[in-house]
C-alpha positions as CSV (number, residue, x, y, z in Angstrom):
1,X,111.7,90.8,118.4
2,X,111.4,94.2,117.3
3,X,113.3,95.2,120.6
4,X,116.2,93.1,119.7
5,X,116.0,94.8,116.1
6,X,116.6,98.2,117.9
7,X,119.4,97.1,120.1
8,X,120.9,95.8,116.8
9,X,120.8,97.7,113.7
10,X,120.6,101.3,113.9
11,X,118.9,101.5,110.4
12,X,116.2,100.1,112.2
13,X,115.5,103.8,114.3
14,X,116.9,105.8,111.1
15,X,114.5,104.2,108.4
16,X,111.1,105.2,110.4
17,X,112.1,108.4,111.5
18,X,113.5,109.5,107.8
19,X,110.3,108.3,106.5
20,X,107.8,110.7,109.6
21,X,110.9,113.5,108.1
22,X,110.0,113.1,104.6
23,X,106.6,113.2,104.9
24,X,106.4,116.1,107.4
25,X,108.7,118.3,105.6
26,X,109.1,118.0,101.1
27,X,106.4,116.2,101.1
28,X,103.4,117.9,103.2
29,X,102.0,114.8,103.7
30,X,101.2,115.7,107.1
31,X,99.9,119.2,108.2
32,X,101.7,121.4,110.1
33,X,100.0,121.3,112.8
34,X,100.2,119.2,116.1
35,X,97.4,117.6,115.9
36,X,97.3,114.2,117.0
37,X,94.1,112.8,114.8
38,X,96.9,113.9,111.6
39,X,99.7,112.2,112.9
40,X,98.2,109.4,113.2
41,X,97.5,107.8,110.2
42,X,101.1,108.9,109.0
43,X,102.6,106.6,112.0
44,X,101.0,103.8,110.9
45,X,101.9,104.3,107.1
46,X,105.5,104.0,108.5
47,X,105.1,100.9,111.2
48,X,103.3,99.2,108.4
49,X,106.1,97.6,106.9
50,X,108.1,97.0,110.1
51,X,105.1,94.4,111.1
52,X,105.8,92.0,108.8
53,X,109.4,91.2,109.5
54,X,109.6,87.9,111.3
């Protein structure tokens, strides 16, 4: 399903990656550094909400 959802509707590739933008960037959410232990928990704030579509 989420496959079909890409294919689809671009908003549904522009939403998440706005969202990792915003909190890179204004925000400072996450460091700026590449560290893959602070990315992490910033990807799944912005998958969270794409799991419960049907």
């Amino acid at each position: 399903m989420p496959c079909s959802a890409l294919m689809s509707k671009p908003t549904a590739v522009t939403v998440p990656v706005l969202l990792l933008l915003l909190d890179y960037w204004p925000l400072h959410r996450i460091p700026q550094t590449w560290d893959r232990k602070s990315w992490i928990p910033a990807l799944l704030d912005v998958a969270d909400p794409f799991n419960a579509l049907p």
